[in-house]
Structure formats: structure tokens, C-alpha cells
C-alpha positions as CSV (number, residue, x, y, z in Angstrom):
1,X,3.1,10.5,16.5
2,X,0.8,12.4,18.4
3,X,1.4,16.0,18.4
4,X,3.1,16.1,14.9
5,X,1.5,18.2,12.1
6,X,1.8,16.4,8.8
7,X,0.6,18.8,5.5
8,X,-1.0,16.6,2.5
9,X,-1.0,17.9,-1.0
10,X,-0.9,14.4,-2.0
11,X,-3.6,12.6,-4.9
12,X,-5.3,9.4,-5.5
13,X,-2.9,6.9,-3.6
14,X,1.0,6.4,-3.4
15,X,1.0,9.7,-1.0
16,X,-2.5,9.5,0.6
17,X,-1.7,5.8,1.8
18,X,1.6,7.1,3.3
19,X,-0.4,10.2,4.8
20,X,-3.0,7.5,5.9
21,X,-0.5,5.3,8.0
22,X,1.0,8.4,9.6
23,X,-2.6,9.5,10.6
24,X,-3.4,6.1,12.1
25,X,-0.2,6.3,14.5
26,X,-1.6,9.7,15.5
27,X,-0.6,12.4,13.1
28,X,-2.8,15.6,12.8
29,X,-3.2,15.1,9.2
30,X,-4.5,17.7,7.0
31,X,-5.9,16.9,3.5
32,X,-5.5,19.9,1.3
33,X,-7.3,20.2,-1.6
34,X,-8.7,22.3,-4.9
35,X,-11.8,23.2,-4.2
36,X,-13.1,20.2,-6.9
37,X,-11.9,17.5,-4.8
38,X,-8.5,16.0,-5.3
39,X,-8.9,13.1,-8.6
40,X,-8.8,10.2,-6.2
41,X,-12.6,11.2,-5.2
42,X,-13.1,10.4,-9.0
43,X,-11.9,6.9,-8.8
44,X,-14.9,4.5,-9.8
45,X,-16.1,1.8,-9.2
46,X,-17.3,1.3,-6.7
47,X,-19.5,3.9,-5.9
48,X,-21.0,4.2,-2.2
49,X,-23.9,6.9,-2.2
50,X,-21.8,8.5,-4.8
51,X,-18.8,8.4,-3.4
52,X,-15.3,6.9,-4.2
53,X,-14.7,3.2,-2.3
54,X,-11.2,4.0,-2.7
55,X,-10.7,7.1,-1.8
56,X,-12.5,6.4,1.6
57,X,-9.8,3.8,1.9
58,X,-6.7,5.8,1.8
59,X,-8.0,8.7,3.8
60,X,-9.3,8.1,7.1
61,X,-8.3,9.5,10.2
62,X,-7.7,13.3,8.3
63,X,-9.0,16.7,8.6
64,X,-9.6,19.0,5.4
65,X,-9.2,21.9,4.0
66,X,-9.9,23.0,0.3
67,X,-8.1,26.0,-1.4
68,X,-6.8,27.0,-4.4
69,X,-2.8,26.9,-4.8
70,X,-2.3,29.2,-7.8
71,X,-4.2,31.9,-5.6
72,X,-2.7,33.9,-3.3
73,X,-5.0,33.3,-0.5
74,X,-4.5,30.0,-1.4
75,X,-1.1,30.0,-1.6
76,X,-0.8,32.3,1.8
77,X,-2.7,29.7,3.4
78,X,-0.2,27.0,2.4
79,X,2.5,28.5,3.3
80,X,1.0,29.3,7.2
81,X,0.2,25.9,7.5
82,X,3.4,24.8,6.3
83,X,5.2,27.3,8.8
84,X,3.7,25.3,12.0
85,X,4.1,21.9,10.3
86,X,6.0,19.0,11.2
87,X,6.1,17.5,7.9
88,X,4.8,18.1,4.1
89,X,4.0,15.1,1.7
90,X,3.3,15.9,-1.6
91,X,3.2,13.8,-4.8
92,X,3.2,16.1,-8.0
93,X,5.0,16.0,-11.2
94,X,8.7,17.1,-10.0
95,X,8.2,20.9,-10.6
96,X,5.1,21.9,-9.8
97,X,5.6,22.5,-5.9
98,X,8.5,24.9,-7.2
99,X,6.2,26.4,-9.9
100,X,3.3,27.0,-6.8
101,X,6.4,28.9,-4.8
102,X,6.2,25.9,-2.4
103,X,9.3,23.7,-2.7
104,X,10.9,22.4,-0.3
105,X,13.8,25.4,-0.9
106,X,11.4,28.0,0.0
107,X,9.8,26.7,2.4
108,X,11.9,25.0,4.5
109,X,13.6,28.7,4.9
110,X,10.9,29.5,7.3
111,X,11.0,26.3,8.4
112,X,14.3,24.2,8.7
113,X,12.8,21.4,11.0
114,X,10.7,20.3,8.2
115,X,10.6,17.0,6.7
116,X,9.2,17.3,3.1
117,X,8.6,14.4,1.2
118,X,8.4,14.1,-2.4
119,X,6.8,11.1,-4.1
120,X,6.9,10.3,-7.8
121,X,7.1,8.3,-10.6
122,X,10.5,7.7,-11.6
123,X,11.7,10.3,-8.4
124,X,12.9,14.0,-8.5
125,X,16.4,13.4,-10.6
126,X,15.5,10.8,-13.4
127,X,15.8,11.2,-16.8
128,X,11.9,10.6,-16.9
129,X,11.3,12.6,-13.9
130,X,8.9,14.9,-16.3
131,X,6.7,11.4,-16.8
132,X,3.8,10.4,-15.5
133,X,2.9,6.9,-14.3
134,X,0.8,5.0,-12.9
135,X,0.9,1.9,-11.1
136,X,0.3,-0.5,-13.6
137,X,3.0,1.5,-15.8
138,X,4.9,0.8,-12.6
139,X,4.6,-2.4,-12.7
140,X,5.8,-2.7,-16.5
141,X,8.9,-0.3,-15.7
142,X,9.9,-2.3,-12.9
143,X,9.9,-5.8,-14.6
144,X,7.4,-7.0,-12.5
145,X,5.1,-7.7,-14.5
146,X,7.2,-9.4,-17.0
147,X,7.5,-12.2,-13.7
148,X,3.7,-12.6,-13.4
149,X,1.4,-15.5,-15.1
150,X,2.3,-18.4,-16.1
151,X,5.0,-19.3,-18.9
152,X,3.7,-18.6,-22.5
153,X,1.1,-16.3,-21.3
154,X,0.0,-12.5,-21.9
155,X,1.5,-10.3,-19.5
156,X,-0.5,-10.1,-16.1
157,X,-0.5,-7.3,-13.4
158,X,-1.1,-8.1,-9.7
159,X,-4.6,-6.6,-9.1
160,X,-4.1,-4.7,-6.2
161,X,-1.7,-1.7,-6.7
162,X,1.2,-2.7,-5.7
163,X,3.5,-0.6,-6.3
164,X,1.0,2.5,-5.2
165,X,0.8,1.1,-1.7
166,X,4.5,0.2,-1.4
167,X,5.3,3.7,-2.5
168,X,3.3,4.9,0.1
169,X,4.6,2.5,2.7
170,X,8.4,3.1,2.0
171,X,7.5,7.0,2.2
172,X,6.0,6.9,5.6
173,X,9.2,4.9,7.1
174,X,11.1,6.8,5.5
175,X,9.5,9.9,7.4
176,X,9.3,8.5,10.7
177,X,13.0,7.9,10.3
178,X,13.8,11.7,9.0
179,X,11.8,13.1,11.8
180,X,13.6,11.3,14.5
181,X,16.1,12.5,12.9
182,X,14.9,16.3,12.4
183,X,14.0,16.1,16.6
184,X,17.9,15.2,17.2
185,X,19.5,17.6,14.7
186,X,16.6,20.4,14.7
187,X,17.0,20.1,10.6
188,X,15.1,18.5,8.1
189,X,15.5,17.7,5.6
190,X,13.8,16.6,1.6
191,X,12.8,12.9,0.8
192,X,12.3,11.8,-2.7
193,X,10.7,8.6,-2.8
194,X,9.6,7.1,-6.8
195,X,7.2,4.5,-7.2
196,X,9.5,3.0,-9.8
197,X,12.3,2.1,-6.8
198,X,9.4,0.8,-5.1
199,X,8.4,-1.7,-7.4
200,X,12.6,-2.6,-7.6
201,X,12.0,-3.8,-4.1
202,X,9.3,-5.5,-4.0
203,X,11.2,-7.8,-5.9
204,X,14.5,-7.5,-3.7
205,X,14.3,-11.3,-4.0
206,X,14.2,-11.8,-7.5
207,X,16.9,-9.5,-8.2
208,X,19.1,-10.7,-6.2
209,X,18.6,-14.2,-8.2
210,X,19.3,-12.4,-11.2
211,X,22.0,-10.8,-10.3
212,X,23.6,-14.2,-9.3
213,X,22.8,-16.3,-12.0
214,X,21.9,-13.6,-15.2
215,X,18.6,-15.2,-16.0
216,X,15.1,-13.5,-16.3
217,X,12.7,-15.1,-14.1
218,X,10.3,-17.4,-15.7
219,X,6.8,-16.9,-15.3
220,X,5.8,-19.9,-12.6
221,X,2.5,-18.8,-12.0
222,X,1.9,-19.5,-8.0
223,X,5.3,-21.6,-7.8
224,X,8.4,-20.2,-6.3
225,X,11.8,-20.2,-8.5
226,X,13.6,-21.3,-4.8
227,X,11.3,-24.2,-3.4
228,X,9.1,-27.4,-4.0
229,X,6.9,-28.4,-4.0
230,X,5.5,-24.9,-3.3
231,X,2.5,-24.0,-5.2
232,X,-1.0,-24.3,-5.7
233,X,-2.8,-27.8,-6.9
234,X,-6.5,-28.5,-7.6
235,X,-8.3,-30.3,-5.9
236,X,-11.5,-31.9,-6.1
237,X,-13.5,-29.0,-5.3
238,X,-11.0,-26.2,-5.5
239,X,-7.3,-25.0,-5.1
240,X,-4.6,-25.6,-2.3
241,X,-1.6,-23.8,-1.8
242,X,1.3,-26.4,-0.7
243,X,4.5,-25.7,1.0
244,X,6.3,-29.4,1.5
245,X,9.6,-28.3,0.7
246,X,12.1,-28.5,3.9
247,X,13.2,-32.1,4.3
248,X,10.7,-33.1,7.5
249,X,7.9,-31.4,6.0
250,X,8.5,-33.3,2.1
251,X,9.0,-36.3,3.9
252,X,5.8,-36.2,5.7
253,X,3.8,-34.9,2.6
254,X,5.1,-38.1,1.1
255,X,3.9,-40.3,3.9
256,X,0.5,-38.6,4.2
257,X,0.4,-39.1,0.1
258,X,1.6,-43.2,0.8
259,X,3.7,-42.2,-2.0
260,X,6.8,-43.8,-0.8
261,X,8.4,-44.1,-4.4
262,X,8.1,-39.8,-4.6
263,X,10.5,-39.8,-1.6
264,X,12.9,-42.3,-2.9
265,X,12.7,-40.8,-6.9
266,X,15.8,-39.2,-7.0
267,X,14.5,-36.6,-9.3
268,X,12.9,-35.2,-5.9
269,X,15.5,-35.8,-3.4
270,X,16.4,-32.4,-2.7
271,X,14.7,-29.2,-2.3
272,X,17.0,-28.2,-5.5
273,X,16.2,-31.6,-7.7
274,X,12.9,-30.9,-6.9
275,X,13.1,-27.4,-8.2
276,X,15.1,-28.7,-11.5
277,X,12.4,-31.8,-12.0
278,X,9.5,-29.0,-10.8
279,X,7.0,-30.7,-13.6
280,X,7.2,-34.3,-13.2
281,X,7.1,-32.8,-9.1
282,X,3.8,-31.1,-10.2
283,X,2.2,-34.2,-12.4
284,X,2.9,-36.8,-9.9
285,X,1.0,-34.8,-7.0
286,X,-1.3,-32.8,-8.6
287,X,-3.1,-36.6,-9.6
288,X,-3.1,-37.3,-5.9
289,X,-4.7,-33.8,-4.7
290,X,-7.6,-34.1,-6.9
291,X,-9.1,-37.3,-4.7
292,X,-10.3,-34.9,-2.1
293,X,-12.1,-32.1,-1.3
294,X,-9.7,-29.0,-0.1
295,X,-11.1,-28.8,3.3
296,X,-10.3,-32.6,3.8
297,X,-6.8,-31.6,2.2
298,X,-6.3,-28.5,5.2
299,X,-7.2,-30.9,8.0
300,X,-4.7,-33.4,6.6
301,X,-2.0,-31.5,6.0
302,X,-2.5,-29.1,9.1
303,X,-2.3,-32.4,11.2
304,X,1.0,-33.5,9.8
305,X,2.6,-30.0,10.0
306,X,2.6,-29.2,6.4
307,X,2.2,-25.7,5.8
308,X,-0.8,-24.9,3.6
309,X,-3.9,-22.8,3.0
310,X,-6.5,-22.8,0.4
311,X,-6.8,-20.2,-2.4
312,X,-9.5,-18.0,-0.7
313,X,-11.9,-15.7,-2.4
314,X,-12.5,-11.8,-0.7
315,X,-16.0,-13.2,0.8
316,X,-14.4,-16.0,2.4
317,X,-11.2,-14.0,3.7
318,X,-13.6,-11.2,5.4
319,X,-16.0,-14.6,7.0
320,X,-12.9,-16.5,8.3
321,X,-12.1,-16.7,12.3
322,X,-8.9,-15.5,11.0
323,X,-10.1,-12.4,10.1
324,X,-12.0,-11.6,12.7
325,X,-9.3,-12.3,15.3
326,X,-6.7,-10.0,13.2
327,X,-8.2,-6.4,14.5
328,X,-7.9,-5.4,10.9
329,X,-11.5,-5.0,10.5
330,X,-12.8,-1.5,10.7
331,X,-16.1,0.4,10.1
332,X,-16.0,4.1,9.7
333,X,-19.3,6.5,9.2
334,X,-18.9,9.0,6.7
335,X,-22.0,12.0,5.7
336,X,-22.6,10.5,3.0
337,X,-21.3,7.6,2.1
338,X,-23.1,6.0,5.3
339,X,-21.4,3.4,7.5
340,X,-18.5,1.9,5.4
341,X,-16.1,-1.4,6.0
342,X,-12.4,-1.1,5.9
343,X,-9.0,-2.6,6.6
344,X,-8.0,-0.5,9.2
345,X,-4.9,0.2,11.4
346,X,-2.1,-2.5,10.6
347,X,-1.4,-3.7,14.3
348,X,-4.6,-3.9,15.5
349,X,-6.4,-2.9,18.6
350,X,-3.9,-4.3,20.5
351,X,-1.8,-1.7,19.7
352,X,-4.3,1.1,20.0
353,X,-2.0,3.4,22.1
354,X,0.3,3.7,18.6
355,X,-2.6,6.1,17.0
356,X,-5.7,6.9,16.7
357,X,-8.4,5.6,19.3
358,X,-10.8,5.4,17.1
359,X,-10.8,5.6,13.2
360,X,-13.0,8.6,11.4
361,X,-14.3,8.1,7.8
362,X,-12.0,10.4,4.9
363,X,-13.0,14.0,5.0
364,X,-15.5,15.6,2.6
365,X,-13.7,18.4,0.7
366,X,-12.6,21.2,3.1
367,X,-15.0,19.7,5.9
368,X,-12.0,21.1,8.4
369,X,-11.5,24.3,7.1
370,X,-12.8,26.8,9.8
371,X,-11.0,24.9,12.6
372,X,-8.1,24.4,10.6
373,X,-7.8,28.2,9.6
374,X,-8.5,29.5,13.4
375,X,-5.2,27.1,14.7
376,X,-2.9,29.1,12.0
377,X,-4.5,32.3,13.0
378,X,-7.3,33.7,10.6
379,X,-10.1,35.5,12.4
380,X,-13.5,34.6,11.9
381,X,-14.0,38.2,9.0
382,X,-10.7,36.4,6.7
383,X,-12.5,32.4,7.6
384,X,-15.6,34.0,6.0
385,X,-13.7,35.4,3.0
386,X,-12.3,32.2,2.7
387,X,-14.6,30.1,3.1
388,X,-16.9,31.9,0.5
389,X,-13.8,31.8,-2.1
390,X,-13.5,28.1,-1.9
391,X,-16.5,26.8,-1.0
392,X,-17.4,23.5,-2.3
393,X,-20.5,21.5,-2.7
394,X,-19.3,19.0,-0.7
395,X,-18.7,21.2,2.5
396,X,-20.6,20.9,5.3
């Protein structure tokens, strides 16, 4: 995407992540934000010289620029870089881009290449479009948490933000695809992506079930509602995850297990008698995996083709040759927050020609500004002006 001038008014996550994956394919992206700092900076813990873990993660590879939007420099300012943008992302309450005299109407008048994506809660049209939400509110909307934990237990939400990064991940296909588009057609066009849609799909699976049979899904903790066995047992000095369930693979489990009676129970037969008789499945092997320790389990199984893995912690995922051979790994140096350790770009180094060459730390609040002002054509008296209007702590 190099070449292509992407506009971010976007806050906290669902639109910085999408900004952030645009960036790392090579995006000029500029962060623009109230002179306070956008709320993700406010997001704690953990703190890293007093700054926000998490928004360093969702905002490398950007330039910035801090004004204020209900000014009319501000507003003035917007509206030039918007003019010699590519795209907009933006993920306000539906309203207030119109209420700032910067919705996608007005704007794209100057502008009718423009791909302007809106991200919200429940999306631009819903009833609740007015409503705020986060992503655990998200994950409650959607159903999916009502499908986590296991079966008589409080409701659980997955830990990472799931529905926050998805959002942000559907937006930024969805822009790539408008812009092709937008180069062929030479109009844009307005995207409304809601994190509540993207939390439907995550479960594209599960809904589909439902929609065939009419049941809820129970709550199977790390079991799938399709397959078994496919979970995760103890063993004797942790947990493995186990997928035996395609006929070569159950009957080698067996054989590895010298449990020949488990192959010839007919309860376990088939994949779907196995799924019916799922916890006499579960008692029978769970015995068997506790009379080793899980690395004895991995060789085993690896050497019969069994697929498997065990339940690894954060400090063992970031340690393991796996890791390290991804390319995911990635260390950024920001001012102040020092040198600082991050997933990085999605394919790797091997891909490297896709985006960036090299990934730069999120920038400090309107760290871009001067440089960013000159390219839409401000000379250096209005910079100064504008500059001293929104000056921030933070800026360099």
C-alpha cells in the first residue's frame, strides 16, 4: 500500500488495529488526535515509563498529528488532510463525524475517490447505533460469551479482546477491497463495519450449528461440539491438548494408549458416538494421560501423528523455537517508553516487501505535526500558530 494516505481519527483499539495493519503493508498513516492524547494512551496496566503497553501495540508504524476538531483550525486542518487522502477511518459514536462537519457526505464532495470507514458498536443503522460498547459488552451481545467455560459455570469472556481485534481486522479487508475498487471506478465509497457483526462471525461456525439443529451451544470448556476426542487432559505435570478424532489418528491414539477395548467400545466407534458418549470418552483417557509427564505425552503423540500441543503459558510461547522461527517478534524504540517488545507484522520478514521495512514505535502526541502540516501546504508562520495552539506535553 505504499503511496496511499490513510487519515485516523480512530480510539483505543477496534480502529487503531485496522489503521495498524494498513500501516504495516505500507500506508502513510496519520494518527490524529486532541491535543490530550486519544483515551487508548490511558489504558493501564501495564505501564512502560509511563506509558500505555497497549496503545504502543496498536499503533506502530504511524505519524501524528494533534489538533482540536471542534476548532476551526482544527477542523480546517482535517478537512486538508482529508482532501489529499486515500482513505479515512474513524470510529466515533454514529453522529459525531457529521456533528464535526466531517462525514463522509461532506467530505467525500471534495473528495469522491475516498474510502471512509466507519467502525462502531452495533454499526451506523441499528436501533442501538446511539450505544456504546465495548468489547466485553461485545462479547455478551454477540452470544459469545454465553459459549465460553465450562457447563454450570459463571459466564467467562476470552481474555484477549476479541471482538476489538476482529473488528479491526474485518475493517482493514474491507478497505483494501473498497480501494481496489475506488482505483477501478475512481469512486469511493462509505464502509460501516460494528463490532457486534464482528463478534457474529467469529462464531460463523457455531451458528451455522444452530441454525441446523436449534440448540444453544453448551459450554464444553476446551472441547469441540464437532469432534473427539478433542480437548485438553491433565497430565501428570500439566495439561495437553488432544486432537485423535479422524479414524487413523483415534485408532493410533488407541494403540499408543494399549487400550484396545476403547477402539472396539462401540460407544467410541465414530467420530459422532464419540461426540454423543464425549464423558465416558473423557473418563476413560483422562486416567491414562495422567501416568506421564506432558513433554513425554508431545514426543509420543508427535511420533504417532497425533495432533497435539501442550497448554502453554505467555513465557513459554515467547521462549519456544516456534516463536522465534515465526518472524512475529518485533522490538520497536519509542522516546520514552524505551526499547519495547511486540507482535509485529503478520507475515513476517519473509514478506517484508508487503510493508514497512522496518517497524517504528506508536507516535507521541502530534510528534508528526510540522512535517505533516508542510505536505498539505501550511507555511512555516500558520505551523507556528499551530503548533503553539495545540501543543502538548508530549511533543517533541
Amino acid at each position: 500500500m505504499r503511496g496511499v494516505r490513510v487519515i485516523d481519527f480512530s480510539h483505543v483499539l477496534a480502529g487503531p488495529v485496522a489503521t495498524m495493519m494498513l500501516a504495516d503493508l505500507g500506508a502513510d498513516v496519520i494518527k490524529v488526535e486532541a491535543p490530550q492524547g486519544e483515551m487508548g494512551r490511558r489504558l493501564g496496566p501495564p505501564w512502560i515509563n509511563g506509558v500505555s503497553a497497549i496503545h504502543l501495540s496498536v499503533n506502530r508504524n504511524k505519524r501524528g498529528i494533534a489538533m482540536d476538531l471542534k476548532s476551526p483550525s482544527g477542523r480546517e486542518a482535517a478537512l486538508r488532510l482529508i482532501r489529499g487522502a486515500h482513505v479515512v477511518v474513524e470510529n466515533f459514536r454514529p453522529g459525531v463525524m457529521r456533528q464535526l462537519g466531517l462525514d463522509y457526505e461532506t467530505v467525500s464532495a471534495a473528495n469522491p475517490g475516498l474510502v471512509y470507514c466507519s467502525i462502531s458498536a452495533y454499526g451506523q443503522t441499528s436501533p442501538f447505533r446511539t450505544r456504546p460498547g465495548v468489547d466485553g459488552i461485545m462479547q455478551a451481545a454477540s452470544g459469545l460469551m454465553s459459549t465460553m467455560g465450562t457447563d454450570g459455570g459463571d459466564p467467562v469472556k476470552v481474555a484477549a479482546p476479541v471482538a476489538d481485534m476482529a473488528g479491526g481486522y474485518f475493517a482493514a479487508i474491507s478497505i483494501l477491497a473498497a480501494y481496489i475498487a475506488a482505483r477501478q471506478s475512481g469512486q469511493g465509497e462509505r464502509l460501516d463495519i460494528s463490532l457486534y457483526n464482528a463478534a457474529i462471525m467469529l462464531q460463523q461456525t457455531n451458528y451455522a450449528s444452530y441454525f441446523a439443529a436449534g440448540m444453544d451451544p453448551r459450554k464444553m470448556g476446551s472441547a469441540a461440539p464437532y469432534a473427539a476426542p478433542n480437548e485438553a487432559y491433565p497430565t501428570r505435570d500439566g495439561w495437553i491438548m488432544v486432537a485423535a478424532y479422524q479414524p487413523d489418528r483415534w485408532r493410533a491414539l488407541c494403540a499408543l494408549l494399549d487400550a484396545p477395548g476403547l477402539e472396539q467400545d462401540p460407544r467410541f466407534a465414530t467420530n459422532e458416538s464419540r461426540v454423543a458418549h464425549r464423558s465416558d470418552l473423557r473418563q476413560a483417557l483422562a486416567a491414562r494421560f495422567l501416568t506421564r509427564d506432558t513433554a513425554q505425552w508431545q514426543r509420543l503423540l508427535l511420533e504417532a501423528d497425533i495432533l497435539c500441543a501442550p497448554i502453554a503459558r505467555y513465557g513459554e510461547v515467547v521462549a519456544s523455537d516456534e516463536y522465534a522461527a515465526s518472524g512475529i517478534d518485533s522490538m520497536v524504540t519509542h522516546p520514552v517508553a524505551g526499547v519495547v517488545r511486540l507482535p509485529g507484522f503478520v507475515p513476517g520478514p519473509a514478506h517484508a516487501n508487503l510493508g514497512t521495512a522496518r517497524d517504528r514505535a506508536a507516535p507521541l502526541i502530534g510528534e508528526h505535526a510540522a512535517e505533516i502540516l508542510r505536505e498539505i501546504g501550511y507555511d512555516e508562520a500558520d505551523i507556528a500558530a499551530f503548533d503553539t495552539a495545540f501543543r502538548t506535553a508530549e511533543a517533541p
